[in-house]
C-alpha positions in Angstrom: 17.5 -21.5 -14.1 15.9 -22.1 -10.8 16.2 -18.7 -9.4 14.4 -17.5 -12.7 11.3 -19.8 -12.0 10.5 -18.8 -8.9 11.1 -15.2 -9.5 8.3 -15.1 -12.5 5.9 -17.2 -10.6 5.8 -21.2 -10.1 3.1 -20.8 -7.5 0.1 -20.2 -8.4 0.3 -16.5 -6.2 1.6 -14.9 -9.0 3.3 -11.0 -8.3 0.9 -9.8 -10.6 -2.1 -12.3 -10.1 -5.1 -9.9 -9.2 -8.3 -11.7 -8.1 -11.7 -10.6 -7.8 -12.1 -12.0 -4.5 -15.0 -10.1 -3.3 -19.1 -9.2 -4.5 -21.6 -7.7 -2.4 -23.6 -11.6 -2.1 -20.4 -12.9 -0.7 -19.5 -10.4 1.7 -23.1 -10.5 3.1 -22.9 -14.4 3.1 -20.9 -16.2 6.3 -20.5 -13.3 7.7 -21.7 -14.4 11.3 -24.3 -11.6 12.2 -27.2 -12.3 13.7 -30.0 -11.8 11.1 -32.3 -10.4 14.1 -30.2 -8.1 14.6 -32.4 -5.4 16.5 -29.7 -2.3 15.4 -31.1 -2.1 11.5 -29.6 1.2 11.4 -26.3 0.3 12.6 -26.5 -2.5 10.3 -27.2 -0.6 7.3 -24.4 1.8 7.9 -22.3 -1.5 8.0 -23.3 -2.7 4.8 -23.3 0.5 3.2 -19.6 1.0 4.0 -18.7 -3.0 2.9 -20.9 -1.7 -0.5 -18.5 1.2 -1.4 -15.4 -1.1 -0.5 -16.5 -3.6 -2.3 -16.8 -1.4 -5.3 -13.9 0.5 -4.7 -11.7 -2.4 -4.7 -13.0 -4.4 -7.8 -12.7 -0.7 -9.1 -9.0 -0.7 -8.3 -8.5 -4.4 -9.7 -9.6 -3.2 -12.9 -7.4 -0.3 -13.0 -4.8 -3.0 -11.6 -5.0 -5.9 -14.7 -5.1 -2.6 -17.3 -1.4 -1.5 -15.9 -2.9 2.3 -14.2 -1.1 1.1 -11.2 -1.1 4.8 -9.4 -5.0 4.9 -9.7 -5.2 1.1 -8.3 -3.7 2.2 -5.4 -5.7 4.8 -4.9 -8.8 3.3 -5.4 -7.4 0.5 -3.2 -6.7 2.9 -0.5 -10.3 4.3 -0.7 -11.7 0.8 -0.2 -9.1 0.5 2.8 -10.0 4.0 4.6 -13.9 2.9 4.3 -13.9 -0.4 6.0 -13.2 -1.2 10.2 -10.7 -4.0 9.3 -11.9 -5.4 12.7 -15.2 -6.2 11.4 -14.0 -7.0 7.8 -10.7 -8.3 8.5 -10.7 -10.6 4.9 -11.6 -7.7 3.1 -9.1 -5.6 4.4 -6.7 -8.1 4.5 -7.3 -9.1 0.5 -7.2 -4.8 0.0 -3.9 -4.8 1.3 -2.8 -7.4 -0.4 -3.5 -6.5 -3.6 -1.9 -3.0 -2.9 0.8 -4.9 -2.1 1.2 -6.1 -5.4 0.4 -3.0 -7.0 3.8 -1.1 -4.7 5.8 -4.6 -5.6 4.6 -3.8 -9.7 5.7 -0.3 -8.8 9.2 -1.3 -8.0 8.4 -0.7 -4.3 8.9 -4.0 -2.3 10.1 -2.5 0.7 6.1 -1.2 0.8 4.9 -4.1 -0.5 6.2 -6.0 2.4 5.2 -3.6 4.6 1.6 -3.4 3.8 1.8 -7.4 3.5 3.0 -7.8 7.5 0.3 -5.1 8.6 -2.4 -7.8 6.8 -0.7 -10.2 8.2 -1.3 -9.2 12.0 -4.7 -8.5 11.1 -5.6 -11.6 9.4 -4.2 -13.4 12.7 -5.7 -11.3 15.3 -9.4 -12.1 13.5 -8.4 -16.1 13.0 -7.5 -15.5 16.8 -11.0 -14.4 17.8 -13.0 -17.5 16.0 -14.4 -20.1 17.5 -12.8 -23.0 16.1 -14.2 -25.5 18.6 -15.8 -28.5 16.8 -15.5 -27.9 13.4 -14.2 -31.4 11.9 -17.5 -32.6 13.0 -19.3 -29.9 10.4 -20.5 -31.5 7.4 -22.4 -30.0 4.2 -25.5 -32.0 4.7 -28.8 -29.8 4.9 -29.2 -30.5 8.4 -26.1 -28.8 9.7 -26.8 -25.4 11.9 -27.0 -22.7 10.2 -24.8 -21.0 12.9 -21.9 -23.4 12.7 -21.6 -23.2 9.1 -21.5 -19.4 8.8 -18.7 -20.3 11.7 -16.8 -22.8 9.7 -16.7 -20.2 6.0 -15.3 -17.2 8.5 -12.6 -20.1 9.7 -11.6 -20.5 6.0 -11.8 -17.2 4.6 -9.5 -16.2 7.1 -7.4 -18.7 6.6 -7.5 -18.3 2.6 -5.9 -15.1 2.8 -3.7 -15.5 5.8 -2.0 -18.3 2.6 -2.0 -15.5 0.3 -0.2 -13.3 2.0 2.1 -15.7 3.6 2.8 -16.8 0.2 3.0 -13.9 -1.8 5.5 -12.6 1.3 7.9 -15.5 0.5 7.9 -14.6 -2.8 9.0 -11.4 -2.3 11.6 -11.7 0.1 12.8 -14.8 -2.3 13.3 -11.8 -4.8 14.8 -9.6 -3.1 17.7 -11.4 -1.5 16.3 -12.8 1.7 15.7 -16.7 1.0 15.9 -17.8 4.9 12.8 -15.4 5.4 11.1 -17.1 2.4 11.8 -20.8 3.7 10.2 -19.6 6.9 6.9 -18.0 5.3 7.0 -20.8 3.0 6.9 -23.5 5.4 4.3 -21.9 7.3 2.4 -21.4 4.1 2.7 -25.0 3.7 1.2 -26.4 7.0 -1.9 -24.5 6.5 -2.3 -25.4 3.1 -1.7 -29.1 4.0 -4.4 -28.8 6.3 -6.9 -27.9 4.4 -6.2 -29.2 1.5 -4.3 -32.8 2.1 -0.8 -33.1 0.7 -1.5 -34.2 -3.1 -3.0 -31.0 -4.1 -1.3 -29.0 -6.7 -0.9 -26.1 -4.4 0.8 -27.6 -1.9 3.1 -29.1 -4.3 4.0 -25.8 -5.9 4.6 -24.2 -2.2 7.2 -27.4 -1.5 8.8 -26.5 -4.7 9.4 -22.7 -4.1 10.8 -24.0 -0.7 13.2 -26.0 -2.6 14.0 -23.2 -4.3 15.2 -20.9 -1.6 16.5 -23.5 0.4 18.8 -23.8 -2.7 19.6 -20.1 -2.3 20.4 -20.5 1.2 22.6 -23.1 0.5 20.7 -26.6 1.8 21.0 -28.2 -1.3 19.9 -31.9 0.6 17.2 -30.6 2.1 15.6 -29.1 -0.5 15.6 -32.2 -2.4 
């Protein structure tokens, strides 16, 4: 049955897929500040706040994987309440998503789409800000400027969880009786995955199958051949 594969997960976004996207070395990695920065206080502050987020969330993830779903959430709104998502917009942006799935395990998907389109706007708004100028012509050899690499790990961070939730949107509005909304978020799912990934890689061939899928639903049987 078609509609049953894509409802229990033939992407790799599964509704119950948790990840433990974040540690205190990675958040403090790439994160483009100036490591002169002349405000140590301020700075401090900032990384003391990312800390208890951090923790917070992997907290709530734990909670999250062992099925105590109403303390995941909470923990997960903790993290959420602690962080500017202006100056962590990937952290926030993988909080909310993972609350998202929590509401969506809670049999809540009218929240769970909710809290997806707010990370949405966020995750958007930051990509917005980046420079993005110049950044085919950044390689990995030891040479390259420290600056522009630090540039080119925001670019895909953000980008790596504007696909999750894109993704795990589709899904959900797939299930829940909306496929023309899930062949739009798919689609746009699938041109950033193509571009950073090429089009023989196994996630971009899962996303062109669950757009098969709902194109099915939707009734475009040739296209989504």
């Amino acid at each position: 049955d078609s509609d049953s594969n894509t409802d229990s997960g033939s992407d790799s976004d599964s509704d119950s897929d948790y990840s433990f996207a974040f540690d205190q070395q990675q958040e403090n990695e790439g994160d483009g500040r100036d490591d002169n920065d002349s405000d140590g206080s301020s700075r401090d502050v900032a990384d003391d706040h990312r800390g208890s987020a951090v923790t917070l969330f992997n907290m709530g993830l734990v909670h999250a994987t062992n099925g105590s779903l109403e303390k995941a959430a909470q923990l997960f709104n903790m993290a959420k309440s602690v962080v500017k998502p202006t100056a962590e917009p990937a952290l926030t942006a993988c909080v909310l998503n993972n609350l998202a799935r929590v509401r969506y395990q809670s049999h809540d998907p009218t929240e769970a789409i909710r809290i997806l389109t707010r990370a949405l706007h966020l995750e958007q708004a930051a990509f917005a800000d980046l420079d993005t100028t110049d950044l085919d012509t950044i390689t990995d050899d030891t040479t390259t400027d420290k600056n522009n690499k630090k540039r080119r790990q925001q670019v895909v961070s953000i980008e790596a969880t504007i696909i999750d939730t894109l993704s795990l949107m589709s899904r959900l509005h797939f299930a829940h009786g909306d496929p023309a909304k899930s062949v739009e978020l798919g689609r746009e799912t699938l041109r950033i995955r193509r571009s950073l990934l090429g089009d023989d890689h196994l996630s971009v061939h899962c996303t062109l199958y669950n757009i098969g899928l709902a194109l099915q639903r939707v009734g475009d049987a040739e296209e989504s051949l």
